[in-house]
C-alpha positions in Angstrom: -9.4 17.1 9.2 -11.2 14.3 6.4 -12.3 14.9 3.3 -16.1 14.1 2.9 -15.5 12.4 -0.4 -12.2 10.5 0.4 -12.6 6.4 0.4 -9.6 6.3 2.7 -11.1 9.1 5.1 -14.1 7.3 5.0 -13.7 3.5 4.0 -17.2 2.6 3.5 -18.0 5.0 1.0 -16.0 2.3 -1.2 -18.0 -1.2 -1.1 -15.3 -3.6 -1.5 -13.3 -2.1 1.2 -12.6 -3.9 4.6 -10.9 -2.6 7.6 -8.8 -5.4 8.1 -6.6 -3.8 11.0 -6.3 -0.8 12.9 -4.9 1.5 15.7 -5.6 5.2 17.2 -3.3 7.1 14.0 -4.0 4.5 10.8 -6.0 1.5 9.4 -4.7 -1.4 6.9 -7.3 -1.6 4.2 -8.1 -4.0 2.1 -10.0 -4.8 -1.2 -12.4 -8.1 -1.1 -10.7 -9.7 -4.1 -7.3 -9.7 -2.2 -8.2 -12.2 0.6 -9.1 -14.5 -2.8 -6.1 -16.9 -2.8 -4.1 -17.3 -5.7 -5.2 -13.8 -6.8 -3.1 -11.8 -8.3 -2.8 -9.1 -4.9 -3.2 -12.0 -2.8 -3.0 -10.2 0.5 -1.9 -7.1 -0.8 -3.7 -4.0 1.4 -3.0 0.2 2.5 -1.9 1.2 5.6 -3.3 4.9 5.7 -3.6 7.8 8.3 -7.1 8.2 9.8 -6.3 12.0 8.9 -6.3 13.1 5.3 -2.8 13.4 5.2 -2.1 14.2 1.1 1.8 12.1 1.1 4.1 10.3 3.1 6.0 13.7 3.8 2.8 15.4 5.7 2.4 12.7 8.5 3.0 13.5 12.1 5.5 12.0 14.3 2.8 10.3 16.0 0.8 8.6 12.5 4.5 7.4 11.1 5.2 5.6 14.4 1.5 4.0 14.4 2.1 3.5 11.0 5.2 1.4 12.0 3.5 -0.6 14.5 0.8 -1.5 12.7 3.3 -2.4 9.7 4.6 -5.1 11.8 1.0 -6.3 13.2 0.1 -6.5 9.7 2.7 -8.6 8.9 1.7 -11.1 11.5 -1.5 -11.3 10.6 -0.3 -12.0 6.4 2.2 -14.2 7.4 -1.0 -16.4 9.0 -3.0 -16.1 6.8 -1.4 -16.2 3.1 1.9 -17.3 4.0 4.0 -15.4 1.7 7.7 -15.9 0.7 8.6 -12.1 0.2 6.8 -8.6 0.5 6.7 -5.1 -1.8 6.1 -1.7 0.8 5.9 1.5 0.0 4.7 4.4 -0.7 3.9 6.4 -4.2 3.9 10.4 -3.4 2.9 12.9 -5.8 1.0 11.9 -9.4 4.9 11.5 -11.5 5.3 9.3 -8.2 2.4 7.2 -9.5 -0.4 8.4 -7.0 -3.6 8.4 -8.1 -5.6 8.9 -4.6 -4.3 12.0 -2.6 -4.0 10.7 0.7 -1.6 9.3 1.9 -1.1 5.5 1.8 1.1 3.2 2.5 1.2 -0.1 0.1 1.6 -3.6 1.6 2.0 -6.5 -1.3 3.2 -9.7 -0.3 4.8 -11.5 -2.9 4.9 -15.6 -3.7 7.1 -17.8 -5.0 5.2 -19.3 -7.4 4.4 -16.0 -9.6 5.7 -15.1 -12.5 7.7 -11.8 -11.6 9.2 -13.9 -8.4 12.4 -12.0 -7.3 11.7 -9.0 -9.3 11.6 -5.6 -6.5 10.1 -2.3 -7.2 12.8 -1.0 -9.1 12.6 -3.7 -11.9 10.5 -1.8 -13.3 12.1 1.6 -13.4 15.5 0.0 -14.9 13.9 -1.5 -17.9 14.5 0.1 -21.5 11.0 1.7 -21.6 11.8 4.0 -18.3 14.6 6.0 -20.1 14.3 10.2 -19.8 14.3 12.4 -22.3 17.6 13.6 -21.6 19.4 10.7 -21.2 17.7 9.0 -24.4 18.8 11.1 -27.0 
């Protein structure tokens, strides 16, 4: 099933959007501005189910192994063309989980030497003294 309004159901709806990759389950998407080099997301692009699949947790069998394979094409085809030193995957499920866009998708963000949060992973940001819960901060 696919949402009529959904810009990963239907990638064109969003102008900017390229089909960069894809296979029978998924696509790796990817904003104009990323292929820019020296940008900021230099490379960085969504590997998302063909089917509007809300999260992670509601893929088939079948979409997480295509998702898996096309991982690792997508990897080759970075690795040619931006070179980077490091990658940031994953996935944000749920709006406290930091999705915005309910279906499912699957972030790809290689990372460079040369920038300025170099050797900083995802959870960098959810250590720092700003993250702290309620609970534990009072």
């Amino acid at each position: 099933m696919r949402d009529e309004k959904c810009v990963f159901c239907h990638p064109r709806l969003e102008a900017e959007q390229r089909i960069i990759l894809e296979n029978e389950h998924c696509m790796f998407l990817q904003w104009e501005s990323a292929s820019l080099k020296g940008s900021q997301l230099e490379g960085a692009g969504l590997i998302v189910p063909r089917q509007h699949r809300e999260t992670a947790f509601d893929l088939s069998k079948e979409e997480w192994n295509a998702t898996h394979d096309l991982l690792h094409e997508v990897k080759a085809y970075l690795d040619e063309k931006h070179g980077p030193n490091g990658y940031n995957i994953g996935w944000n499920c749920g709006e406290v989980g930091g999705q915005h866009i309910f279906h499912a998708h699957f972030h790809v963000i290689p990372r460079y030497a040369d920038e300025p949060m170099a050797g900083k992973g995802i959870r960098y940001l959810f250590k720092g003294p700003g993250n702290v819960r309620k609970e534990m901060g009072e």
